[in-house]
TORTORTOR-328707 format. One record per residue (C-alpha): residue in three letters; x, y, z. Coordinates in steps of 0.2 Angstrom, whole numbers, plus 5000, padded with zeros to 4 digits. Layout:
N
AlaXYZ
...
END
This chain:
723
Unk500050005000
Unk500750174995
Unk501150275010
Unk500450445000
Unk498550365000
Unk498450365017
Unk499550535024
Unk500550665018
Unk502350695028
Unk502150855034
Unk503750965043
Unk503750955060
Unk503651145063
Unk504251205083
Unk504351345093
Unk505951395098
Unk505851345113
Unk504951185109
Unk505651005109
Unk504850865099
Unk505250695107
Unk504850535100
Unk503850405109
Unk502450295108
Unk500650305115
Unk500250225134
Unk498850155130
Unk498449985119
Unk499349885111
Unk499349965094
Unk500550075104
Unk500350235090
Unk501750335085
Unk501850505091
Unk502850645096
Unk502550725112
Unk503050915111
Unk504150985126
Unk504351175134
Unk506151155136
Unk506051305146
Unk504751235159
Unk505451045156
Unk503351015152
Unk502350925138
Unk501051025133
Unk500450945118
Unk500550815106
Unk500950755087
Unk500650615077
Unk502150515070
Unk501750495049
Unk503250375050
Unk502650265061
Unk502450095051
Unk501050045061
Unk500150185063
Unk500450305049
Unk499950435058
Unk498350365064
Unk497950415084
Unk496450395092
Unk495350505107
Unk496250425122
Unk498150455111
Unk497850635109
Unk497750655127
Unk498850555135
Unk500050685138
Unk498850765148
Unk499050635161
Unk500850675167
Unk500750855175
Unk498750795181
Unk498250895195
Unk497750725205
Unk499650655201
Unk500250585218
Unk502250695222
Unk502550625239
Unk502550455247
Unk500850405257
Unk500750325274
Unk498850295282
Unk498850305301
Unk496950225303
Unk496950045296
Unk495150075299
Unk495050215284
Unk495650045272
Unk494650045255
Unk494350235258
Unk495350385249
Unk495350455268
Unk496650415284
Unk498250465273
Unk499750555278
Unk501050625268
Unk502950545271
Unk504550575267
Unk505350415254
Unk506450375268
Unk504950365280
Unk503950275268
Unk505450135264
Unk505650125283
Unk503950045288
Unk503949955272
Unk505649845277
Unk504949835295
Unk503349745292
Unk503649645276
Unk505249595287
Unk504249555301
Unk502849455293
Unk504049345285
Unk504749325299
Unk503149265309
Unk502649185294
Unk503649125281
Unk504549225265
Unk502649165255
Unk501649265265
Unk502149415254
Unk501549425237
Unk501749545219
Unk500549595209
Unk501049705194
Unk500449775176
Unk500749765160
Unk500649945157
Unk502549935161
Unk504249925152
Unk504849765150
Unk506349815158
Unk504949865174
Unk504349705169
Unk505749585169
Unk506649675185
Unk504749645194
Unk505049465194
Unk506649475200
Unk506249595213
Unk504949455218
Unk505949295216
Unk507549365225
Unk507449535236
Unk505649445243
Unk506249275240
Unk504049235236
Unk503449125226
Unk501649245226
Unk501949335210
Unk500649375196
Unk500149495185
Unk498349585180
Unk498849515160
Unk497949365169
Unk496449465166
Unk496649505148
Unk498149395137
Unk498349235145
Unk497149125137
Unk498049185121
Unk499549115130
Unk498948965134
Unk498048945116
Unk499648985106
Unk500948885117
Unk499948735114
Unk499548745097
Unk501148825092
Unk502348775107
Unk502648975107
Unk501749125112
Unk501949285101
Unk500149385098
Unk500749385079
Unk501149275066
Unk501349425054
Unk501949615053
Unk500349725056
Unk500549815040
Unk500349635029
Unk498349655037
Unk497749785024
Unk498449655009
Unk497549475014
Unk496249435004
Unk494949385021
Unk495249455039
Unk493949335051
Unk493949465067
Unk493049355081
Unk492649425100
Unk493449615095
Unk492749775097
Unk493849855085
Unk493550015079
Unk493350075097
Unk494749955106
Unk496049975092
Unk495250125080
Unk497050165070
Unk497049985064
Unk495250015057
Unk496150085040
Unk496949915036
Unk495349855039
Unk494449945027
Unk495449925016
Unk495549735015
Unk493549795007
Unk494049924997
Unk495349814987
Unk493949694984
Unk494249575000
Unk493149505014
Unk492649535033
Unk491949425045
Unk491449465061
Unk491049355076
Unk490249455091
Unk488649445102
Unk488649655098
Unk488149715081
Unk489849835083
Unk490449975071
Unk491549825061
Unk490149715064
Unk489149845054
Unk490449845038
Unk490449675040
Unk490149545024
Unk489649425037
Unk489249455056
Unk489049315064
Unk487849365081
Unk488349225094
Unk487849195109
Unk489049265123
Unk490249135126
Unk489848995113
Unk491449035103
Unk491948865105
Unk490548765094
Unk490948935083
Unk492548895078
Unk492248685077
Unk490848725066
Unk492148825054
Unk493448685054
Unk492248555051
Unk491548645035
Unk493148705029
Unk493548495031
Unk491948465021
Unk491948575007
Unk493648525003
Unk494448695008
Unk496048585019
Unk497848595013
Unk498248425015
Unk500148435012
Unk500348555026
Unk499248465036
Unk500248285034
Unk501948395035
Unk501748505048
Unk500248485059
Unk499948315074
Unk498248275078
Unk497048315064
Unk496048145065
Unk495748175083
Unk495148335079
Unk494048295065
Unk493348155074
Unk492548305089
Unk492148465075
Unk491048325064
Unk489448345074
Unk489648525071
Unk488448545058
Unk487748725053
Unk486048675061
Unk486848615078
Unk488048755079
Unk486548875076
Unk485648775090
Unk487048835102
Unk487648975096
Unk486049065087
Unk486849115073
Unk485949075056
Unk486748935049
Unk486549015030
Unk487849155038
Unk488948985046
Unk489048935027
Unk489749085020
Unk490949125033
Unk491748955032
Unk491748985012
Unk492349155010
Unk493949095023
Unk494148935014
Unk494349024998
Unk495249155003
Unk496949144995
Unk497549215010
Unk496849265026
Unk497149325046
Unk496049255058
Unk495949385072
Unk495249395088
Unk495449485108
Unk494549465123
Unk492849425117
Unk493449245115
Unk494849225129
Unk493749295143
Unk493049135145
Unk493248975156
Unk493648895141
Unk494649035132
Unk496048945129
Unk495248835120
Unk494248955109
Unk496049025105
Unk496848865097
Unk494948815090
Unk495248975079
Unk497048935075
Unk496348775069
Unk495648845054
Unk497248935049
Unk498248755052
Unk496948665040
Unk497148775028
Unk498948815030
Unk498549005029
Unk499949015041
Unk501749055039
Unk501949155024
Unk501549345021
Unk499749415023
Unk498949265031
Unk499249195049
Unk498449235066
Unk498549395076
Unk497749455093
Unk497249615098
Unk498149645112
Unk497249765125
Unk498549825138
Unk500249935130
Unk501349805134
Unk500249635135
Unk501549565125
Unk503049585133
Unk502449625150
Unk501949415149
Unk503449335142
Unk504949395156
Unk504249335173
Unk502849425181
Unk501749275177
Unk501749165192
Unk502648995183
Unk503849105170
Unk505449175170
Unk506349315159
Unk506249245139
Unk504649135141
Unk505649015152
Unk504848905163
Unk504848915182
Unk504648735184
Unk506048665170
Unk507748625179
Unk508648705164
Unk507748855161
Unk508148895180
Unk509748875180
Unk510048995165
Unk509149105174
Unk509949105190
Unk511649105182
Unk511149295176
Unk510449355195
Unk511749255205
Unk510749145214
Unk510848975217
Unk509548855210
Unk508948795226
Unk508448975230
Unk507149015215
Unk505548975224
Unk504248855217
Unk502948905206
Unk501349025215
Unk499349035210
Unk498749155195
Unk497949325201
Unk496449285208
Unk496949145217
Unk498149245228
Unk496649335232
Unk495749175237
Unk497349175247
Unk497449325252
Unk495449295262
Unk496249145270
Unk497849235277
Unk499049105268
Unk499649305261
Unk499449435274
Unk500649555262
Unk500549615247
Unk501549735234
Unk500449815220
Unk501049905205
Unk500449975190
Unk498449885192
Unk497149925199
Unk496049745202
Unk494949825214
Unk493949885196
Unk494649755184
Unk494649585194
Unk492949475194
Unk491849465207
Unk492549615216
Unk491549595231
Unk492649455235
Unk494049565230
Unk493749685241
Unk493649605255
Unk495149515251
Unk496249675250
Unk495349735265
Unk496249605274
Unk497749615273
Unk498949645287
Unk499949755276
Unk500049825258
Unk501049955247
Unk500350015232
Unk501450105220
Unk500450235208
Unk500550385198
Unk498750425206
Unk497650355219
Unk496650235212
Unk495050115220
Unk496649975224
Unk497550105232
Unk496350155242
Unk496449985254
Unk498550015254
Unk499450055270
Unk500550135260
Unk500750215244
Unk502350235233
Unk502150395219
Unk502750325203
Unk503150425185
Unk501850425171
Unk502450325155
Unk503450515147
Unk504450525161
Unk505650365159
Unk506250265146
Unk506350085141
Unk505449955127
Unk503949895127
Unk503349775114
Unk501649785104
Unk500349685099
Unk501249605082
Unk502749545093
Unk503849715088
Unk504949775102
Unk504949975102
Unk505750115111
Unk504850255125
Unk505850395127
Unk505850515141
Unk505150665138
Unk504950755153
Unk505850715172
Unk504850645185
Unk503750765195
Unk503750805214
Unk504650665221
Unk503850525211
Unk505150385204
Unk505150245192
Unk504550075199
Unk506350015193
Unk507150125205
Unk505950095220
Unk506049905219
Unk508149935218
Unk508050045232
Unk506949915243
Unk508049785238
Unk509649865245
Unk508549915262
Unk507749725263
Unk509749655263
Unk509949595244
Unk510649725238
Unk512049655231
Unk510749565218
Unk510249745211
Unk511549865216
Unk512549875200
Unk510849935189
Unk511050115192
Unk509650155177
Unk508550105164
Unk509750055150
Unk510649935163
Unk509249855169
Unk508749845149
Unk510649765145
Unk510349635161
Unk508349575154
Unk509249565137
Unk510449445143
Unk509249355155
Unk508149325141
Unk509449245131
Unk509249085122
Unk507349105130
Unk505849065116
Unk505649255119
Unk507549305115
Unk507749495115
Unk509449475115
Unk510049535098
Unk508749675101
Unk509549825106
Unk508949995108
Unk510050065095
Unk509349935082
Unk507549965091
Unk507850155086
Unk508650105068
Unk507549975061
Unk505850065069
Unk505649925079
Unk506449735081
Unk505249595080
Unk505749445091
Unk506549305093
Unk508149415090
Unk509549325095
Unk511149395091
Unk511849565087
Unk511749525068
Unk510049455067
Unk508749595062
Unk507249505070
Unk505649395065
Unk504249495058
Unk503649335051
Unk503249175062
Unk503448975054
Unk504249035037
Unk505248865037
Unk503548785045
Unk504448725057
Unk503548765075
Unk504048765093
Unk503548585097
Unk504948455102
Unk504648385081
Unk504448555075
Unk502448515070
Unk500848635076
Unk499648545088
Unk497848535078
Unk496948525096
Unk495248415098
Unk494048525109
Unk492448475113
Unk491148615117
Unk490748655135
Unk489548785140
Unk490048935151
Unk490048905168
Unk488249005172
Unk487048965159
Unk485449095160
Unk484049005169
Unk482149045175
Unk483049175189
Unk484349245180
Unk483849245163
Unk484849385154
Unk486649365149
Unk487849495153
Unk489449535144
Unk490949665148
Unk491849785137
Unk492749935130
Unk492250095125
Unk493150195115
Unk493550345126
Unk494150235141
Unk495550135144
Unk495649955156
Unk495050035174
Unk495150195168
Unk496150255181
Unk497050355169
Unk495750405155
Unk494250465169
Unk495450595174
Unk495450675158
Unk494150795153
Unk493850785137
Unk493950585140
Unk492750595154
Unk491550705147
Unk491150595131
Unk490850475143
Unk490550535161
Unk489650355167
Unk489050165162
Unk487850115157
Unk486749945150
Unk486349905134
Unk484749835131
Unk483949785116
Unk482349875113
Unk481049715114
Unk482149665130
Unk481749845137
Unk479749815131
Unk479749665141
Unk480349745158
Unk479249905155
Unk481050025156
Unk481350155146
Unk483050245138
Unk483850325150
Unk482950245163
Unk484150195181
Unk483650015182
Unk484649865194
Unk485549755185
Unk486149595196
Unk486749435196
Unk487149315211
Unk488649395215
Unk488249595218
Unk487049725210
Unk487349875204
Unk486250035195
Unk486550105178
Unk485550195164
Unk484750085151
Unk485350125133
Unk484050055124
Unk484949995107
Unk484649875093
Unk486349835091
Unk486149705103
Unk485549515105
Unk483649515114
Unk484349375128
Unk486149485130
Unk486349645139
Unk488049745142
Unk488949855152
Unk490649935149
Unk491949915164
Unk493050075166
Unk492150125181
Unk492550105200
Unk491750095218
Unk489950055214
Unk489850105197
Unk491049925191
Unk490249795185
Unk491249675191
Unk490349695205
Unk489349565195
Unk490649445186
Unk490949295191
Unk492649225194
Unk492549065184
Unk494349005179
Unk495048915163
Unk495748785169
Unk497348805158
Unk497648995158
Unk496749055176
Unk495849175165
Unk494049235173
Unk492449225163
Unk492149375162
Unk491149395144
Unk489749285151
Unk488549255168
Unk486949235171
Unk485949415175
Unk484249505179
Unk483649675177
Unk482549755186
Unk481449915186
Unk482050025202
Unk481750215197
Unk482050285214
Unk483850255212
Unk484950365203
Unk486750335195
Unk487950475204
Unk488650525187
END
C-alpha cells in the first residue's frame, strides 16, 4: 500500500523553545506513533503530534492517544510517598498522611520483614501490570523471586492475554500475539475478526481493515454486539455470549467438508487432525446454530469466503479468551488457519488484539506466576538454572511456582498471604467478582501500592509509593504484532515520584539483597541485564537492542544475536516450537459457560470497551475531554428486551446477578441480542460491573469468565446513578 493514499509527511514545525520527542502511546497495544511536544523551558509536555512514520500507525491516533499527555502533569498526580495512620479508613481515599521516601521505605522493610518472619517468605505476594516496560517488567519478577524470595507473583495480564497464552503455546509450542507484521493486514484477501470490538478498542488499525474491502476482500465478524465492524461486515455472525467454541468447530468442520483443507501441510506440519476431525463432525450448521444462534446460512458463508480466501488472518481479543474455556476458543480458531495452512507465509496467519500497551511483553519475562525472563519456565530444571546463572542465585533458592491472580486473592481471604506489593493495576475495578476482591484486600495485614494516582486498589493500601507516568522514563515495550519498540523520556519525574525500577532497587538494598540489584544504576542497565536473561529463551530479546530498536523502527522477536534483524514473520520454514517441530491441531469438545441463564437469571451479561476509556480507567476518567464523552455506564438493552421489563432509555434500572448488584442507565439499542445485555467496565466503587462477574477460571490459563454470567434486570426508578 502506498504510504501517499493514506498521509502526507508533513514538517514538523516548533517553537523555539519547543522539543519534539519521540515516543509511543500508553495506552493499547497498537501502541501509536507519536511525538509528544516539550517546553524546554518549563521541562513540560504540553501537547501532542502524530508520528506519519510510524509503520503501524501511519499517523493514525485515536481519542484516548491525543490526550495522553495530559496525564503526566494531572492535578490528581500523587508527588510524595503515602502512609495511612487508621487501618480502619482501608478501602477509603481517607486516613492518609504524607511521608518522606525514607519514612515510607522504613515501615515498608519493617513489616514485610516481620511477617515473613512470623510467617514464612510466601506470606508476601506481587501483583503488577502490564502497562509497564519490560525492563519494569522483567526486573518485577526478580524483585519477587529474590529481594522477597515469594513464590506469590502474578500479574493483571491474567485478566486480559493469557488464554492467548495458553492457546498459542499449545497449538504452536510458542506464544507471540502475531504470526505476521501488522502492516501485511490491509493486503489478505479475508480477515475473520471474532470476539473484537475493533474500531473502538483498536480504532488506528480500522484503516487496514477497510481496506481489505475496498481492494475487493472479505470481513467476518463474530460478536454477540452488532459493533461498528460488525456493521461493515460481509458476514456478522451474532453468537451467543460465550459459545465461541462450537463457533470455531463448526468452521473447521466445513472447511474439512467442502474440501477447503491443505492436506500437504496438514500431513507435514500439523499432529492430531483425525482426533480433531473425529470432535468438529457433529458440528453441523443446524447444531451449531442450535448453540450458538447464529443462522446457519451465515455459518456457510463464513466458512466459504475463509476457505477460499487465497489468504487470510484469523483475528480475535478478549471476546473469546474471557472465558472458562478461552484457551480453547484460541487454538479452536488457530485450527482453521492450520487446516488450511494460511499460516506461515506473508498476509495470512493469526494475530490478537492485544488490550494492555505492553500485554506482550509484560507476559513473556516473569511476572506470570510459573515463568521466567524469555518465556522460560519456572518449573523446567534448565530454564532455571539459565536464569539463576544471570541474577546469581543458586538453583535451590528460586522458589516453586505460586497461583494465577485471583487465586492469591482466594489466598489472600484465607491469610495464607497477609502482604502484598501492588503496582501498576488496579483489580479492585478489573478483577471478577470484586466483592470477594474487596474484601480480600481489606484484609490484609499490610499492603504497598505503587501509583502515579490514587486509584480504587489503592485506596485499601497502608501505603502508597508515587510512581512516574509512561513520558517520564524510558525503556521498550513490545506491541501487539510481537515488535519490540522504544519509549523515550520526555519530561523528568514530578514532585518526588520515581520509576518502579528504581523503587524495587531501592527496597531491595533496604530488605538486605542488595548485592542482587546494586550494580543497575538505570533504565538501560536493567534493559542490558533482561536482554541477557532472556537469552536463548523462546522470547530471546537478546539481539534486540535499543540502538537497532531506534534503527530498524522496531525489532520483532526472537532476535538472537547482534546480527540478526528480527522475526516479523512466524513458521516461514513451517517448522513450530513443538519438540518435532509440527503445530498441535487440538480436539476440543464444546462446554457451556459455567452459568447458563435460567428461570432466575435469565439475561446474559457481557463486559467491554468503549472507546474513550482505557482498562480501569484510572487513567482515561481523569481526563476531561475523556470523561466528558463518557461521564458513566451504562446497560445496553435491546429494545424488545426493554418492552418486556416495562424500562425505558435512559431509565436507572438494577442489573444483578448472584454475586452483587449494581444501578445504571438503560441504553436501549438494537445493536444488541434480545437474551444479552452489556455493560462497559472502566468504572469503580459502585459504578463496576464486576461487581457482577463471576470468577470462573480456565482451567489451563486461570483466566476469569468474564464475557458471560447469568443476570436480571429489574425496574428500580427511585435509584439514581451518581454520574
Amino acid at each position: 500500500m502506498p504510504k501517499d493514499k493514506f498521509f502526507k509527511v508533513i514538517a514538523n514545525k516548533t517553537h523555539p523553545n519547543e522539543q519534539l520527542v519521540k515516543t509511543h502511546c500508553s495506552y493499547c497495544g497498537m501502541q501509536c506513533g507519536m511525538n509528544l511536544r516539550v517546553d524546554t523551558t518549563s521541562n513540560t509536555i504540553i501537547g501532542v503530534e502524530p508520528r506519519y512514520d510510524w509503520p503501524v500507525t501511519l499517523g493514525k491516533m485515536c481519542p484516548k492517544g491525543v490526550t495522553a499527555y495530559q496525564q503526566t502533569n494531572h492535578e490528581d498526580r500523587l508527588l510524595r510517598p503515602l502512609i495511612r495512620d487508621d487501618a480502619s479508613l482501608k478501602g477509603t481515599k481517607e486516613g492518609f498522611r504524607e511521608a518522606s521516601w525514607e519514612e515510607a521505605y522504613t515501615l515498608i522493610v519493617k513489616r514485610f520483614q516481620e511477617l515473613q518472619g512470623e510467617f514464612g517468605k510466601d506470606t508476601l505476594s506481587v501483583f503488577s501490570g502490564v502497562s509497564m516496560t519490560n525492563e519494569k517488567c522483567y526486573l518485577t519478577g526478580k524483585f519477587a523471586r529474590v529481594a522477597l524470595q515469594t513464590r506469590y507473583i502474578d500479574y493483571n495480564g491474567r485478566f486480559c492475554m493469557s488464554s492467548a497464552a495458553a492457546g498459542f503455546l499449545r497449538s504452536f509450542g510458542v506464544d507471540r500475539g502475531s504470526t505476521l507484521p501488522w502492516t501485511d493486514l490491509h493486503e489478505t484477501d479475508c480477515l475473520f475478526i471474532a470476539g473484537s470490538n475493533t474500531a473502538e478498542c483498536h480504532p488506528t488499525s480500522m484503516f487496514r481493515v477497510w481496506e481489505v474491502q475496498n481492494r475487493g476482500g472479505y470481513l467476518i465478524v463474530a460478536d454477540p454486539r452488532e459493533t461498528p465492524i460488525a456493521r461493515r461486515a460481509d458476514v456478522h455472525l451474532d453468537l451467543r455470549p460465550g459459545t465461541d467454541l462450537a463457533l470455531a468447530n463448526c468452521m473447521v468442520h466445513l472447511l474439512i467438508e467442502h474440501g477447503h483443507i491443505d492436506e500437504e501441510f496438514v500431513a507435514n506440519h500439523t499432529n492430531g487432525f483425525e482426533e480433531m476431525k473425529e470432535v468438529v463432525k457433529e458440528f453441523t450448521p443446524a447444531y451449531t446454530s442450535e448453540i450458538t444462534g447464529v443462522a446457519p446460512e451465515k455459518l456457510i458463508r463464513a466458512a466459504e469466503i475463509y476457505g477460499k480466501a487465497p489468504n487470510a488472518v484469523v483475528m480475535f481479543a478478549r471476546g473469546i479468551e474471557q472465558q472458562i474455556k478461552g484457551s480453547d476458543n484460541v487454538s479452536a480458531y488457530t485450527n482453521m488457519c492450520l487446516v488450511t495452512g494460511k499460516i506461515g507465509r506473508p498476509k495470512s496467519g493469526v494475530a490478537t488484539f492485544t488490550g494492555q500497551g505492553n500485554g506482550q511483553g509484560g507476559r513473556e519475562h516473569g511476572q506470570k506466576a510459573d515463568a521466567l525472563p524469555g518465556y522460560r519456565k519456572i518449573t523446567n530444571p534448565k530454564h532455571v538454572e539459565e536464569v539463576c546463572k544471570v541474577w546469581g542465585i543458586k538453583p535451590e533458592e528460586m522458589p516453586q511456582p505460586g497461583v494465577s491472580a485471583y487465586e492469591m486473592f482466594e489466598l489472600m481471604q484465607d491469610r495464607t498471604i497477609r502482604g502484598l506489593y501492588l503496582l501498576c493495576s488496579n483489580p479492585a475495578v478489573s478483577a471478577p467478582n470484586l466483592n470477594f476482591v474487596r474484601a480480600a484486600l481489606k484484609n490484609l495485614d499490610f499492603m504497598v501500592c505503587s501509583d502515579m494516582y490514587l486509584s480504587e486498589s489503592a485506596e485499601f493500601a497502608d501505603v502508597v509509593l508515587p510512581s512516574v507516568t509512561w513520558s517520564e522514563d524510558e525503556g521498550t515495550v513490545t506491541n501487539l504484532e510481537g515488535r519490540i519498540i522504544k519509549i523515550n523520556k520526555a519530561q523528568e519525574p514530578i514532585g518526588e515520584s520515581k520509576p518502579d525500577w528504581l523503587i524495587e532497587i531501592e527496597l531491595a538494598e533496604r530488605l538486605g539483597r542488595g548485592q542482587y540489584f546494586g550494580h543497575l544504576k538505570s533504565a538501560r542497565d536493567v534493559a542490558d541485564e533482561f536482554r541477557l536473561a532472556s537469552k536463548g529463551g523462546y522470547a530471546d530479546y537478546y539481539g534486540a537492542t535499543w540502538e537497532k530498536i531506534d534503527k530498524q523502527d522496531g525489532v520483532f522477536w526472537p532476535c538472537r544475536n547482534e546480527e540478526d534483524p528480527g522475526t516479523p514473520y512466524m513458521f516461514l520454514d513451517h517448522k513450530f516450537y513443538h519438540a518435532d517441530g509440527r503445530a498441535e491441531l487440538c480436539a476440543l469438545p464444546y462446554r457451556p459457560p459455567a452459568e447458563e441463564p435460567c428461570e432466575q437469571y435469565p439475561l446474559r451479561l457481557t463486559t467491554g470497551r468503549v472507546v474513550y476509556h482505557y482498562l480501569s480507567g484510572n487513567q482515561t476518567r481523569r481526563i476531561p475531554f475523556l470523561r466528558d464523552m463518557c461521564p458513566e455506564p451504562y446497560v445496553e438493552v435491546h429494545p424488545e428486551t426493554a418492552e418486556r421489563y416495562h424500562i425505558a432509555h435512559d431509565e436507572v434500572i438494577r442489573l444483578y446477578t448472584r454475586r452483587g448488584e449494581a444501578f445504571y442507565k438503560v441504553k436501549i439499542i438494537e445493536a444488541i441480542r434480545t437474551d444479552t445485555v452489556f455493560v462497559p467496565y472502566h468504572f469503580g466503587h459502585e459504578l463496576s460491573i464486576n461487581l457482577l462477574t463471576i470468577a470462573a477460571l480456565d482451567p489451563m490459563s486461570r483466566m476469569p469468565e468474564f464475557k458471560a454470567c447469568a443476570a436480571q434486570i429489574a425496574k428500580h426508578p427511585e435509584r439514581m446513578t451518581n454520574g
